[in-house]
LOBA-72695 format. One record per atom (N, C-alpha, C): residue number from 1; atom name; x, y, z. Coordinates in pm, whole numbers. Layout:
+-------+--------+--------+--------+--------+
! guvex ! lumlum !     xx !     yy !     zz !
+-------+--------+--------+--------+--------+
!   NUM !     CA !      X !      Y !      Z !
...
+-------+--------+--------+--------+--------+
//
This chain:
+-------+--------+--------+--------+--------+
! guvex ! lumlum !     xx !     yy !     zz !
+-------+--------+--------+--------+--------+
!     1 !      N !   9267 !   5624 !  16885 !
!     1 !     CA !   9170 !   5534 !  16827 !
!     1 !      C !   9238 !   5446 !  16723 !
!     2 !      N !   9161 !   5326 !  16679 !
!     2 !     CA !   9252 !   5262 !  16603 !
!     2 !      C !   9234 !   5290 !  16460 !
!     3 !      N !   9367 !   5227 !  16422 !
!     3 !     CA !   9362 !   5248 !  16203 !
!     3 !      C !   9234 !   5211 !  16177 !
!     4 !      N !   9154 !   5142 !  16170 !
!     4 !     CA !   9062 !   5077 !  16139 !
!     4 !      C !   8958 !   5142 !  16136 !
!     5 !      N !   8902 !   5190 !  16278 !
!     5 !     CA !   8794 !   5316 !  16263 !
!     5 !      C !   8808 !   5428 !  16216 !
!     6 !      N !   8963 !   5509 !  16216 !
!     6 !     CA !   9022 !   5586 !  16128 !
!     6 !      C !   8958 !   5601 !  15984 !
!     7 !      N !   9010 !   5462 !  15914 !
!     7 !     CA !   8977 !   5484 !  15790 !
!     7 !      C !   8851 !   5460 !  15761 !
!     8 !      N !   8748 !   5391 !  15856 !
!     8 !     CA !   8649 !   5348 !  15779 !
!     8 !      C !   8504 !   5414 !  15840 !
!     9 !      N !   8555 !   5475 !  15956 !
!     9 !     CA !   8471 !   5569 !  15979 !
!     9 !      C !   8495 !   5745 !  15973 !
!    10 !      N !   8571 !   5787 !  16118 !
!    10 !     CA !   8644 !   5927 !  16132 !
!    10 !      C !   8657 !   5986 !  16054 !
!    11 !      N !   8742 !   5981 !  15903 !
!    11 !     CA !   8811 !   6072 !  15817 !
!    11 !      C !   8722 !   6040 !  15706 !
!    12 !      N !   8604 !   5951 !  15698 !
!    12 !     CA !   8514 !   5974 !  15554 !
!    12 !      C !   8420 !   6091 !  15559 !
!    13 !      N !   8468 !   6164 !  15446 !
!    13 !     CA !   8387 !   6297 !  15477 !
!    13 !      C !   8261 !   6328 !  15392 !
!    14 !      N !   8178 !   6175 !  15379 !
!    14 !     CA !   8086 !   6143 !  15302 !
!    14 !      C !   7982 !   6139 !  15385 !
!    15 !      N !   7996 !   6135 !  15517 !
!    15 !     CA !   7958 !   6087 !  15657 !
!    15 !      C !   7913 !   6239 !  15715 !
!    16 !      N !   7780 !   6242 !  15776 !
!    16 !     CA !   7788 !   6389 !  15889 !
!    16 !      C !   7819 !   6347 !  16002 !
!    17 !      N !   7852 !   6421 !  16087 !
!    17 !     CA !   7905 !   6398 !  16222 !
!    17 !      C !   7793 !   6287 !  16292 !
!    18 !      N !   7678 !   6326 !  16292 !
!    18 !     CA !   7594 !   6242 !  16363 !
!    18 !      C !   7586 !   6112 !  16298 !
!    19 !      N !   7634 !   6054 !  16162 !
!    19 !     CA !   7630 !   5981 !  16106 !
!    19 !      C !   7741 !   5870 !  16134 !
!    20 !      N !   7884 !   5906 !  16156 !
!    20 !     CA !   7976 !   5860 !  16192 !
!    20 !      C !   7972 !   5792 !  16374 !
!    21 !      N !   7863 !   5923 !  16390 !
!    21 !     CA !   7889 !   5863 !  16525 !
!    21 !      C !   7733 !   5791 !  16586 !
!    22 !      N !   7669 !   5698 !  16469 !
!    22 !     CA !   7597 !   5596 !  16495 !
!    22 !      C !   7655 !   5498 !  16415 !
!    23 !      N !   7719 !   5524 !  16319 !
!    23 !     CA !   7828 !   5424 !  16267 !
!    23 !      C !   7901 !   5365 !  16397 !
!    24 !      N !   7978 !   5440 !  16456 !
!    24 !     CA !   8057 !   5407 !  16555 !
!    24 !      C !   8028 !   5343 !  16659 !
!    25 !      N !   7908 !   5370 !  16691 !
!    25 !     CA !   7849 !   5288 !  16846 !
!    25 !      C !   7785 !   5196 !  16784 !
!    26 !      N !   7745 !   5151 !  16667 !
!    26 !     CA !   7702 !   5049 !  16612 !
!    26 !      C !   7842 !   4908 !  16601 !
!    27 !      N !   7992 !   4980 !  16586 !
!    27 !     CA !   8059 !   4922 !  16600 !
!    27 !      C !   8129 !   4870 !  16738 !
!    28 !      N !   8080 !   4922 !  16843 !
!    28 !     CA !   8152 !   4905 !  16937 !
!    28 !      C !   8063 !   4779 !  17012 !
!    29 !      N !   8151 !   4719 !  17136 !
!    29 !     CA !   8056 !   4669 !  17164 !
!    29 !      C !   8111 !   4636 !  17359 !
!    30 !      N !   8049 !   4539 !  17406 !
!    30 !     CA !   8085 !   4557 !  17577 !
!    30 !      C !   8047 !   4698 !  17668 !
!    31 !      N !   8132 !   4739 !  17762 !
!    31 !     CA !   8174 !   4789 !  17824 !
!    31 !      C !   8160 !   4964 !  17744 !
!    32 !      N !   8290 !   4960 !  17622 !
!    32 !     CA !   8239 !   5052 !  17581 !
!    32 !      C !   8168 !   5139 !  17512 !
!    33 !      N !   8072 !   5058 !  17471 !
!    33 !     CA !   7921 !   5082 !  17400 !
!    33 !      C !   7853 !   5119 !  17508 !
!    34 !      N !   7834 !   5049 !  17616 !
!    34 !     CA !   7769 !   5124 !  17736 !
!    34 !      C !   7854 !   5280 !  17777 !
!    35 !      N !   7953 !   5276 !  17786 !
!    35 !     CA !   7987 !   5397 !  17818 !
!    35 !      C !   8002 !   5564 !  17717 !
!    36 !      N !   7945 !   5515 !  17617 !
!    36 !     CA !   7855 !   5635 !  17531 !
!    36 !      C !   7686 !   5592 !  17484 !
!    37 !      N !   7620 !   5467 !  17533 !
!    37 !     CA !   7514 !   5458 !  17470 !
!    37 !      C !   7397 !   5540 !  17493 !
!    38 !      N !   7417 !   5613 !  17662 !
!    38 !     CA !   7345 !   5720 !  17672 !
!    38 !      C !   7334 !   5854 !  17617 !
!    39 !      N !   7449 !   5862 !  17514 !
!    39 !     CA !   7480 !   6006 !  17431 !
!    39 !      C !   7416 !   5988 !  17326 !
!    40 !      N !   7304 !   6129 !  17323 !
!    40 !     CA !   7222 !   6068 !  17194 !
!    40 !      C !   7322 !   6164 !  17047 !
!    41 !      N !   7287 !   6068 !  16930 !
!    41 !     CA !   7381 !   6076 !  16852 !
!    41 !      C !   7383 !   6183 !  16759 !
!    42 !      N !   7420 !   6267 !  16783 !
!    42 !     CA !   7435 !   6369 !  16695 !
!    42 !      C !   7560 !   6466 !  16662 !
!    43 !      N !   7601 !   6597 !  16592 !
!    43 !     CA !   7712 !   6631 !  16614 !
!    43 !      C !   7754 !   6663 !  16705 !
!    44 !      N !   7669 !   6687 !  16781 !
!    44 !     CA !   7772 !   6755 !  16941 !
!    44 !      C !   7803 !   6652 !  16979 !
!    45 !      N !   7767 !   6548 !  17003 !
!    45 !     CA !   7816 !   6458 !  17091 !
!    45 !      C !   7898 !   6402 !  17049 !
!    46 !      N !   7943 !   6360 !  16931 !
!    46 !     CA !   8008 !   6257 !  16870 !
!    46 !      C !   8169 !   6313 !  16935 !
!    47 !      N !   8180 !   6425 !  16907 !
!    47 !     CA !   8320 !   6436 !  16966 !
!    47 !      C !   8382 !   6419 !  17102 !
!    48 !      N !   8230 !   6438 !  17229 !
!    48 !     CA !   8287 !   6386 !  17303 !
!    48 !      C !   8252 !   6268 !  17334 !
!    49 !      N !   8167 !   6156 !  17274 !
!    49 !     CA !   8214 !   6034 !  17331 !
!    49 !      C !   8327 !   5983 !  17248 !
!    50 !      N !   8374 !   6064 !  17109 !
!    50 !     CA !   8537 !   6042 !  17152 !
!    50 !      C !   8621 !   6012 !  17252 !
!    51 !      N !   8580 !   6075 !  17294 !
!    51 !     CA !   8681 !   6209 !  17386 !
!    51 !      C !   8693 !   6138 !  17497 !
!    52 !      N !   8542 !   6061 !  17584 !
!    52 !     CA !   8499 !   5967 !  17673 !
!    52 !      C !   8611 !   5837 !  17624 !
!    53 !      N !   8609 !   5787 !  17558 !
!    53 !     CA !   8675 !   5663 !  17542 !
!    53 !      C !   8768 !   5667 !  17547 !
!    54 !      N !   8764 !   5784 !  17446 !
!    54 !     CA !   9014 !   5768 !  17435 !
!    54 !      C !   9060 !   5808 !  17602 !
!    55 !      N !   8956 !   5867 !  17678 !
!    55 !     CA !   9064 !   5918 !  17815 !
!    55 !      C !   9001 !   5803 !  17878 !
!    56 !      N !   8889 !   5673 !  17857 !
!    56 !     CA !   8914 !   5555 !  17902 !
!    56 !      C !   9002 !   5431 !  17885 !
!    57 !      N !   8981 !   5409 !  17718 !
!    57 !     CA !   9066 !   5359 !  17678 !
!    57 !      C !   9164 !   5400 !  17597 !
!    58 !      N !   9188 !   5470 !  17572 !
!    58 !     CA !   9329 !   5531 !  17522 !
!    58 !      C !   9501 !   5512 !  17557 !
!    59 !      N !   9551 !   5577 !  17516 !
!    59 !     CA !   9696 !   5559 !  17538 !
!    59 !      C !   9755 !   5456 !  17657 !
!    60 !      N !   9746 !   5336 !  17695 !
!    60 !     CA !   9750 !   5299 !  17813 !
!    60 !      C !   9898 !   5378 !  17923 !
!    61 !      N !   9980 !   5345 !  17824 !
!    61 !     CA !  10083 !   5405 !  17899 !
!    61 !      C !  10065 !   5539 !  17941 !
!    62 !      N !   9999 !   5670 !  17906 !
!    62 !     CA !  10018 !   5763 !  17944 !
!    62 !      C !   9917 !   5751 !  18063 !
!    63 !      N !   9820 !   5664 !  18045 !
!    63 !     CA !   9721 !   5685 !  18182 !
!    63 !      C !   9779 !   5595 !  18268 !
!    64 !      N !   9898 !   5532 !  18273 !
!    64 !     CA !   9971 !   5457 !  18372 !
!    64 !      C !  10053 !   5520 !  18440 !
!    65 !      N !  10124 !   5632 !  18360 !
!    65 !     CA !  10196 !   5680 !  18425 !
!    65 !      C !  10093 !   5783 !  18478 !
!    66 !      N !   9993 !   5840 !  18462 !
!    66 !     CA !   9923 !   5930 !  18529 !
!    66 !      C !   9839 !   5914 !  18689 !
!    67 !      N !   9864 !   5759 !  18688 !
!    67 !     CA !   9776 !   5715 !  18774 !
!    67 !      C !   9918 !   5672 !  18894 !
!    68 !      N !  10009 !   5647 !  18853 !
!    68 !     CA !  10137 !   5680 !  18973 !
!    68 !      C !  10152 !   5779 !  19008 !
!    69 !      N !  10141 !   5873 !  18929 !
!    69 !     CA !  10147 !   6044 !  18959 !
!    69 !      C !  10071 !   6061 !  19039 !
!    70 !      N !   9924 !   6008 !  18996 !
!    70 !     CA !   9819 !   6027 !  19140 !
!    70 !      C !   9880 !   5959 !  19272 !
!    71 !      N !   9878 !   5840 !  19256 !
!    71 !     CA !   9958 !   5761 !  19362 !
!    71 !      C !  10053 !   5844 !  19429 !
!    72 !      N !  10152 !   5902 !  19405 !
!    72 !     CA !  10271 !   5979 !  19449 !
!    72 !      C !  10226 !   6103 !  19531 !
!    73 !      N !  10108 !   6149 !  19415 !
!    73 !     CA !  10069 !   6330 !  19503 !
!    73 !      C !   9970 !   6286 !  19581 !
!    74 !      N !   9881 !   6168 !  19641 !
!    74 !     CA !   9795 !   6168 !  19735 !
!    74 !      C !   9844 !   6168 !  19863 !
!    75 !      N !   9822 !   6240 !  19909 !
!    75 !     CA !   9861 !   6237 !  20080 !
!    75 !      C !   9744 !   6248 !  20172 !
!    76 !      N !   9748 !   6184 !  20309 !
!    76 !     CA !   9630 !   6133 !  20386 !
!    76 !      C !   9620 !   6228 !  20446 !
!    77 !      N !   9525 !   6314 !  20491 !
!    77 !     CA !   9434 !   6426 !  20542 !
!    77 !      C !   9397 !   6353 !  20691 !
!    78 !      N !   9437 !   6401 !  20816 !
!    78 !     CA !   9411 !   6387 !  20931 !
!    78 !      C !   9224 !   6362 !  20954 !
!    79 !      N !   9180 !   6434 !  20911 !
!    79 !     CA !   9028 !   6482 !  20861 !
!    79 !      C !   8941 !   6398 !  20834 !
!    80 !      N !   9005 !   6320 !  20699 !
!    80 !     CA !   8913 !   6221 !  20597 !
!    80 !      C !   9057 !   6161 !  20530 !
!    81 !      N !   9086 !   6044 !  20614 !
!    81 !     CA !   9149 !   5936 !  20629 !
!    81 !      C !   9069 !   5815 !  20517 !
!    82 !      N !   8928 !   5808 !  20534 !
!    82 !     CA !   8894 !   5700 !  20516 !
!    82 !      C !   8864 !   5797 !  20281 !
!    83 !      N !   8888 !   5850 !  20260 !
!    83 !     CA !   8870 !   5951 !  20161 !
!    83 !      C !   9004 !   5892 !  20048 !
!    84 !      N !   9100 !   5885 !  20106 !
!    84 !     CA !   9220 !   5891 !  20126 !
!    84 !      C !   9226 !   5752 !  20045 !
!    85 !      N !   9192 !   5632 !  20149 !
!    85 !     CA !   9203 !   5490 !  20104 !
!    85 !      C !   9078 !   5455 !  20052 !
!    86 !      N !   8950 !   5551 !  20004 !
!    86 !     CA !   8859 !   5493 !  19914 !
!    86 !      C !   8992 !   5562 !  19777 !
!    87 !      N !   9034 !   5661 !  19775 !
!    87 !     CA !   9081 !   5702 !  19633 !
!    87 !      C !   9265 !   5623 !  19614 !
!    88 !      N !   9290 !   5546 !  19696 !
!    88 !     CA !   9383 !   5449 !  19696 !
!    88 !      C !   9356 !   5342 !  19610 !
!    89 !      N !   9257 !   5281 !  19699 !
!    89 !     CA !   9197 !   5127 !  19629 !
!    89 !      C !   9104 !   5180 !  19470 !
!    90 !      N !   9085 !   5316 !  19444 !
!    90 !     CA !   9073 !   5358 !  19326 !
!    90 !      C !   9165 !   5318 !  19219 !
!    91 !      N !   9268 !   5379 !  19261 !
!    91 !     CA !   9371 !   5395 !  19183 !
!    91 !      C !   9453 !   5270 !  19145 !
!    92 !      N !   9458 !   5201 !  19249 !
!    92 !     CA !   9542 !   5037 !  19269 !
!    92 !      C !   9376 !   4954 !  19168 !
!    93 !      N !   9309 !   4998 !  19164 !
!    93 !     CA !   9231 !   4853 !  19077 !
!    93 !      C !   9230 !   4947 !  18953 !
!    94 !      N !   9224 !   5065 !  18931 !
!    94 !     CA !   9244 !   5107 !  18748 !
!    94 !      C !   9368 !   5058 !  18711 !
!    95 !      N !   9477 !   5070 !  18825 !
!    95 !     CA !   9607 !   4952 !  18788 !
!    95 !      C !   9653 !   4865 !  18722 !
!    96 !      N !   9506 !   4771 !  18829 !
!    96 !     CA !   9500 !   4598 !  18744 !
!    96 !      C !   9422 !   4646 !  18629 !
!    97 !      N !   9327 !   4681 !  18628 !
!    97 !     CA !   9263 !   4692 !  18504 !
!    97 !      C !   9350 !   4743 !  18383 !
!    98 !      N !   9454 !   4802 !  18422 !
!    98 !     CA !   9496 !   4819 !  18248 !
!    98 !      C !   9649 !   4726 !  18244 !
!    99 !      N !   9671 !   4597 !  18348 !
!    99 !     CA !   9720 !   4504 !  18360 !
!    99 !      C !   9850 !   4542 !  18433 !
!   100 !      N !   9830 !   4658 !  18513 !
!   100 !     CA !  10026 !   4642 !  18550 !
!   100 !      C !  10021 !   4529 !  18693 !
!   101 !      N !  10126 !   4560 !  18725 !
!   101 !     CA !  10154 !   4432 !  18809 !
!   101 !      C !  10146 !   4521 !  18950 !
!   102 !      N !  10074 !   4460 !  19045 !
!   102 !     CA !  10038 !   4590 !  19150 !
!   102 !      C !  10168 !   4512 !  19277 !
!   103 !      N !  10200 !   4369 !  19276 !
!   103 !     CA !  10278 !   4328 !  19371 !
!   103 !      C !  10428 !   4340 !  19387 !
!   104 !      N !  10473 !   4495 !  19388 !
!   104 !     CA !  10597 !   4510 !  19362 !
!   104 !      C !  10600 !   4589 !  19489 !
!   105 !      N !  10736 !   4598 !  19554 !
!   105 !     CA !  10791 !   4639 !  19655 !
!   105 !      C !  10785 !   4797 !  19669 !
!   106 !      N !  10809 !   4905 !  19560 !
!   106 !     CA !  10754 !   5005 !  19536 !
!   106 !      C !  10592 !   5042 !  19560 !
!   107 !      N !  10546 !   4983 !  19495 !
!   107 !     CA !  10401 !   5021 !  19521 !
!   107 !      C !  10377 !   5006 !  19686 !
!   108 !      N !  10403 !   4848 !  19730 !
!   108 !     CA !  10340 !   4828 !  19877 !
!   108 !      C !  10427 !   4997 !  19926 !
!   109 !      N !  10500 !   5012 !  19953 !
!   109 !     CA !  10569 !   5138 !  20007 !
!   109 !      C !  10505 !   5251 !  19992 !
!   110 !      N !  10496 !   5269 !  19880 !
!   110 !     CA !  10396 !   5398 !  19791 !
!   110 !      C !  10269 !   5350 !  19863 !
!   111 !      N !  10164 !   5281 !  19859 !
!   111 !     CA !  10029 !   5182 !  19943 !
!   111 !      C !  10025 !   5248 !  20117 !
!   112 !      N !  10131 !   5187 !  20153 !
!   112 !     CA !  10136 !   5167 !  20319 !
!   112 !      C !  10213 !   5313 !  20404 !
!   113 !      N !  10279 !   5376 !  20318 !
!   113 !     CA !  10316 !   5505 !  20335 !
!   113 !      C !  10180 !   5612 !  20358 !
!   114 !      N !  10052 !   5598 !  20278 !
!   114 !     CA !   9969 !   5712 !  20222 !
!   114 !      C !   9868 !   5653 !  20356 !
!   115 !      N !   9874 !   5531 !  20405 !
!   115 !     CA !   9726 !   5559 !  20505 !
!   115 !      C !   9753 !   5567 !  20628 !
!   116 !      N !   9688 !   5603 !  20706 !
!   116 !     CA !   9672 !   5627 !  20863 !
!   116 !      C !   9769 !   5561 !  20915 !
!   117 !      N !   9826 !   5593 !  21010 !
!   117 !     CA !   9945 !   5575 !  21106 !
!   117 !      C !   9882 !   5426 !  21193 !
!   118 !      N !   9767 !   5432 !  21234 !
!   118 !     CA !   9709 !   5312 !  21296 !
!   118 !      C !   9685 !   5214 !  21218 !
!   119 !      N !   9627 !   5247 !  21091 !
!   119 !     CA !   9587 !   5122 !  21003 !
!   119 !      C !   9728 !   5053 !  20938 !
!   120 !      N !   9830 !   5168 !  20955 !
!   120 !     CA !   9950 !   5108 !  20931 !
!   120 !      C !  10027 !   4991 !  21010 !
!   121 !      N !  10001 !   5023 !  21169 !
!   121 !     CA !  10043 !   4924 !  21264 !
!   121 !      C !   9946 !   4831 !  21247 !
!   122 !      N !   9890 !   4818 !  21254 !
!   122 !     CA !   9785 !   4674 !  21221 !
!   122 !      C !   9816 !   4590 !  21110 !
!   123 !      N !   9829 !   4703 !  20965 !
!   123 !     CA !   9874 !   4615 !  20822 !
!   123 !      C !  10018 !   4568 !  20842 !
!   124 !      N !  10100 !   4630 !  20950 !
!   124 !     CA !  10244 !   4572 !  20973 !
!   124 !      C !  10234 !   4412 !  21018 !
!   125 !      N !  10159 !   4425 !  21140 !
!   125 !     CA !  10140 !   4321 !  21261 !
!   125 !      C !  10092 !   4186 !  21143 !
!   126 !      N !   9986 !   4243 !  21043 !
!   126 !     CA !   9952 !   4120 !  20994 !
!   126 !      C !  10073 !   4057 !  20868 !
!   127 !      N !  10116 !   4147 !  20846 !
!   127 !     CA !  10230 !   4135 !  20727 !
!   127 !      C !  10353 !   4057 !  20805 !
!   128 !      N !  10386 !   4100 !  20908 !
!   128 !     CA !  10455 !   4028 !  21001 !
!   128 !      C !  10423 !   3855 !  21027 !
!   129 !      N !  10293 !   3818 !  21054 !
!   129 !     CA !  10281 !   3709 !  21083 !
!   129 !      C !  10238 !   3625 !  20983 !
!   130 !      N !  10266 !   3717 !  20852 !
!   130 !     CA !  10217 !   3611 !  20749 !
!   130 !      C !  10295 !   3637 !  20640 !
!   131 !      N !  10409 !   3586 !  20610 !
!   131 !     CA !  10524 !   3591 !  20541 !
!   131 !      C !  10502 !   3607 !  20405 !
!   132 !      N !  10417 !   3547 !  20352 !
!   132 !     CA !  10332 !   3530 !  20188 !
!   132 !      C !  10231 !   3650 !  20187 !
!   133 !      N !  10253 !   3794 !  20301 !
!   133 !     CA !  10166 !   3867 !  20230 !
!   133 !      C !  10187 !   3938 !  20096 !
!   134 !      N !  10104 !   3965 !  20004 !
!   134 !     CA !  10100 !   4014 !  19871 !
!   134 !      C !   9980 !   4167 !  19893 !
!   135 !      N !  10036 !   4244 !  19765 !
!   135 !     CA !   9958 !   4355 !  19770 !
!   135 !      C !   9791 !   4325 !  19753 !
!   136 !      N !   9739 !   4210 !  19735 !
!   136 !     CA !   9618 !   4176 !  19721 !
!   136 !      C !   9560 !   4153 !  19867 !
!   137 !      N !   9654 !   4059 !  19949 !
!   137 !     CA !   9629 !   4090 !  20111 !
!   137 !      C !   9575 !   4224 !  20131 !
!   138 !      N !   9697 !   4301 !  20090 !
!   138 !     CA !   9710 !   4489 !  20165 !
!   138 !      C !   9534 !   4529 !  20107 !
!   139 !      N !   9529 !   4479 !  19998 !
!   139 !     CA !   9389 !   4580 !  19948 !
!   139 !      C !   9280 !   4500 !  20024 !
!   140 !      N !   9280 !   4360 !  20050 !
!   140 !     CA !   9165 !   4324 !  20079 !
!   140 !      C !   9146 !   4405 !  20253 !
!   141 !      N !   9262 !   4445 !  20298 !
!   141 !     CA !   9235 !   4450 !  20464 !
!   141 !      C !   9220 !   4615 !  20417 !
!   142 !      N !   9250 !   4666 !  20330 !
!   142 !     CA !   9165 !   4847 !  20349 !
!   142 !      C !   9061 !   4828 !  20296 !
!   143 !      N !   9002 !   4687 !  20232 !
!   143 !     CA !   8890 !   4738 !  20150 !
!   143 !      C !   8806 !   4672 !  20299 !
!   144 !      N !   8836 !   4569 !  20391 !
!   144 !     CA !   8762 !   4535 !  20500 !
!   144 !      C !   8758 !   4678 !  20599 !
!   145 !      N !   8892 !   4759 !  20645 !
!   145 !     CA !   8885 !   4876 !  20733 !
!   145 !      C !   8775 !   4965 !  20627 !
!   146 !      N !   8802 !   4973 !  20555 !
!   146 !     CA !   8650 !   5044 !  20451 !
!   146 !      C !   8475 !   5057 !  20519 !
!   147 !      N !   8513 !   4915 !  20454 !
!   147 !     CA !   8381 !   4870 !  20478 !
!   147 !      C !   8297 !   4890 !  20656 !
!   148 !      N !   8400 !   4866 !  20715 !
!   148 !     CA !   8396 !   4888 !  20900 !
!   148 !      C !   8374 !   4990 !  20898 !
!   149 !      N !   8417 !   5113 !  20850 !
!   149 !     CA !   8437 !   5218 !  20903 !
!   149 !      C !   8259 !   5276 !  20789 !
!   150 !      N !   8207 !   5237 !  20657 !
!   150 !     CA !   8141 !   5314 !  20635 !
!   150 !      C !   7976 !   5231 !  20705 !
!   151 !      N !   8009 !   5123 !  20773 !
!   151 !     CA !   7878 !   5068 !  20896 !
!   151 !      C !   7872 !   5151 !  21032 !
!   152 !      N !   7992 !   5212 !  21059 !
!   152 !     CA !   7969 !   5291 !  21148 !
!   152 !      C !   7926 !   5403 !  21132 !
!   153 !      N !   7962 !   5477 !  21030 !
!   153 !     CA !   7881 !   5628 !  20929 !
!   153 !      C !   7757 !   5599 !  20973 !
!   154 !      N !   7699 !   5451 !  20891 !
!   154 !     CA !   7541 !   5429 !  20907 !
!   154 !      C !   7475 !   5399 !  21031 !
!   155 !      N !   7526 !   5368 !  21124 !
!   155 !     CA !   7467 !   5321 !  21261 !
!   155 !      C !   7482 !   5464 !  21357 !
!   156 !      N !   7580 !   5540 !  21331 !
!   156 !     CA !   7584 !   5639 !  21413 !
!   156 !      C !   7490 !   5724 !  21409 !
!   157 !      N !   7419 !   5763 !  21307 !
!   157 !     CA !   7339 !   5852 !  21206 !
!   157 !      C !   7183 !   5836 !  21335 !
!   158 !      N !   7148 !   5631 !  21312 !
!   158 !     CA !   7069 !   5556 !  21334 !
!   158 !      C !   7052 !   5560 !  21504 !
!   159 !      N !   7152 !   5593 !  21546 !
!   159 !     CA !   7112 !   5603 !  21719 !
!   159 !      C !   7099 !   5747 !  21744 !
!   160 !      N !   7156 !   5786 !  21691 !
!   160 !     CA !   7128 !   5960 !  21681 !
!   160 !      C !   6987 !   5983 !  21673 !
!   161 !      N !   6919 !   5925 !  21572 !
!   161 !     CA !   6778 !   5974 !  21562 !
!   161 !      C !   6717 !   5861 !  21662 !
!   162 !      N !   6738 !   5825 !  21767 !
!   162 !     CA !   6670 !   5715 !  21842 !
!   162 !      C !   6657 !   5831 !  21945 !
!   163 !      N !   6808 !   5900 !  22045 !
!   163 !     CA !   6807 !   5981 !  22096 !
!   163 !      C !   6712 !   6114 !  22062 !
!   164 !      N !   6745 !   6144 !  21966 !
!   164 !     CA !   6637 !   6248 !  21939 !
!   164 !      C !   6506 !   6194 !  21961 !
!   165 !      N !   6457 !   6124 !  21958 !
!   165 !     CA !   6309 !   6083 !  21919 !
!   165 !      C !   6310 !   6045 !  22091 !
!   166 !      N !   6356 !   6006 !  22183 !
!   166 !     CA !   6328 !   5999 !  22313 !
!   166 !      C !   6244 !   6122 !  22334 !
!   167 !      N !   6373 !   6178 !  22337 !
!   167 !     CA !   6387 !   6339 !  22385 !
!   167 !      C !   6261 !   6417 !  22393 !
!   168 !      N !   6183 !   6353 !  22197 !
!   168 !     CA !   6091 !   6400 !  22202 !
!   168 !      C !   5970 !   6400 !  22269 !
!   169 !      N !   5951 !   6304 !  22349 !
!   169 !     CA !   5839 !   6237 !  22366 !
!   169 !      C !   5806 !   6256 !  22502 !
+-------+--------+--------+--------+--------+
//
């Protein structure tokens, strides 16, 4: 957390816990004011919407390197493939969001290594014919195989109960 709330909130011990921590959300504002405004304010809570923020916004570097670590230990499950590249395109946009640079030759490798063997020949074929692809290409075509694949979840479901309902009748 920063010097600032440090001294002028956290460590005044003039303050009760629940006191500091309507001080505090009174100071915050955006994004992470919403992400404790549902904690109602009292001592229990105050420590963990600490707790909430600093492991949002906190240390950037340590959650950078934590989020390659993820990157590194995910491996694609024969099973739930599509699991796999929803928690990919997870990880690649908390990326951008804490500004690293996602278009580096490492990553695409680390990226195109972790998904399906098929979606791989396809992301080749198009990478192939388009010389200027960038890792923003790569995400937009898993976030399109995504999207394909969770309309078929929903339609399959949808003829299923059509069949049944013949059956019934």
């Amino acid at each position: 957390m920063s010097g600032q709330f440090e001294k002028s909130i956290h460590r005044r011990r003039d303050l009760t816990p629940a006191q500091k921590f309507m001080d505090f959300l009174s100071s915050l504002k955006g994004a992470a004011r919403e992400q404790i405004s549902d904690l109602m304010a009292n001592k229990e809570n105050y420590p963990l919407a600490l707790e909430n923020l600093y492991e949002r916004y906190g240390d950037k570097k340590q959650r950078t390197k934590e989020l390659y670590k993820s990157l590194e230990r995910a491996r694609c499950s024969n099973k739930k493939p599509f699991r796999m590249i929803r928690e990919l395109l997870n990880l690649l946009s908390q990326l951008k969001g804490l500004g690293e640079n996602v278009e580096t030759a490492q990553l695409d490798v680390m990226v195109t290594g972790r998904i399906p063997e098929d979606m791989t020949k396809g992301l080749r074929k198009k990478k192939y014919k388009d010389p200027e692809w960038t890792m923003e290409d790569t995400i937009k075509y898993l976030e399109e195989k995504m999207k394909i694949e969770e309309e078929s979840e929903v339609k399959l479901p949808e003829k299923g109960n059509l069949v049944d309902r013949t059956k019934m009748q």
